[in-house]
N, C-alpha and C positions, 0 to 999 in steps of 0.2 A: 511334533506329531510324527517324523519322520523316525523317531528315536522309539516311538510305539510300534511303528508298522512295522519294522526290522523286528523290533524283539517278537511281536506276533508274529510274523513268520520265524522265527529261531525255536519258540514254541511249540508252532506245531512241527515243525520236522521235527525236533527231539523226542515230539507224544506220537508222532507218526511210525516211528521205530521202533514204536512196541507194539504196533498190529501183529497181529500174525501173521507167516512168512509164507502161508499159505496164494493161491492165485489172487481167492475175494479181497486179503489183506494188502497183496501189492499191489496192486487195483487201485485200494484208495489210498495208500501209500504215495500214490505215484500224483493221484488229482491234489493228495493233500500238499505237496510238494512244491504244484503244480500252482493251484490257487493263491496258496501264503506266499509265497514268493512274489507272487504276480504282485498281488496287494500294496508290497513295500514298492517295487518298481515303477508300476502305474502311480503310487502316490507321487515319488519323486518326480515322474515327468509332470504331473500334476503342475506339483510344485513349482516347476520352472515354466508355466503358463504364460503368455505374455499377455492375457487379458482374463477379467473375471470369468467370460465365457468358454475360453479356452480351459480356462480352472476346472468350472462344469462339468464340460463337455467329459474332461479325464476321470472327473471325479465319480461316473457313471460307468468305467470299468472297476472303479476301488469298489465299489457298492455291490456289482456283479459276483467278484470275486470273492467278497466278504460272506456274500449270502451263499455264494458256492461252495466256501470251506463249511459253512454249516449246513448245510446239504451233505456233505460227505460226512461229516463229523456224526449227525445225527442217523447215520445208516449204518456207521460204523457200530454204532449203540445198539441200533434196534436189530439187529445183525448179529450182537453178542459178542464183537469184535473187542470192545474198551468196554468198562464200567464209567455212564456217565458223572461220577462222581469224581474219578479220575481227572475229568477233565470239563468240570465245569466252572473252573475262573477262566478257562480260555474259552468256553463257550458265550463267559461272561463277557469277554473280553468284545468275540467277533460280533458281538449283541449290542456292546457300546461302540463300536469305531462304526458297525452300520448305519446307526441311529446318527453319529456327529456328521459323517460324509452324508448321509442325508438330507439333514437336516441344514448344512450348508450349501449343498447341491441348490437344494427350495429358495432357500434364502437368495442365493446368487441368478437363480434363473429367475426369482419376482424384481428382482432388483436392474433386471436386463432391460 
């Protein structure tokens, strides 16, 4: 998973590059940069949790940030910034890592 969350953010900075260079573009440029990154980082401390709850706990910034890159991503579209065609295996993407960290999230806090 750790090996996902890096390439998703490598991703989006590479498709964030093609915003335009205008103010609105580096804007989200900067969040988009901003969030993917976060994403792989927060996992990794995640990952070195030293209890299920601890797990959790991190795992509720991965989710934050997850839904935040698609928050930008989707403004950057409806904005006219990207064609979301462009870029929807990585919308695909930030759509399935939400749902798995979620969905373990659940699992881990019913389990508590």
């Amino acid at each position: 998973m750790q090996r996902r969350t890096k390439q998703f953010a490598e991703y989006c900075i590479k498709k964030s590059v093609t915003l335009p260079k205008d103010s609105l573009g580096e804007y989200i440029r900067r969040h988009l940069i901003d969030c993917s990154s976060r994403i792989d980082s927060s996992f990794d401390t995640a990952s070195r949790a030293l209890s299920g709850q601890g797990f959790a706990f991190q795992l509720k910034d991965v989710i934050e940030r997850t839904g935040e890159c698609l928050f930008w991503w989707h403004l950057a579209i409806d904005e006219k910034l990207i064609k979301e065609e462009s870029i929807s295996p990585l919308l695909d993407e930030a759509n399935e890592l939400r749902d798995l960290f979620s969905a373990s999230r659940k699992a881990l806090m019913a389990s508590s």
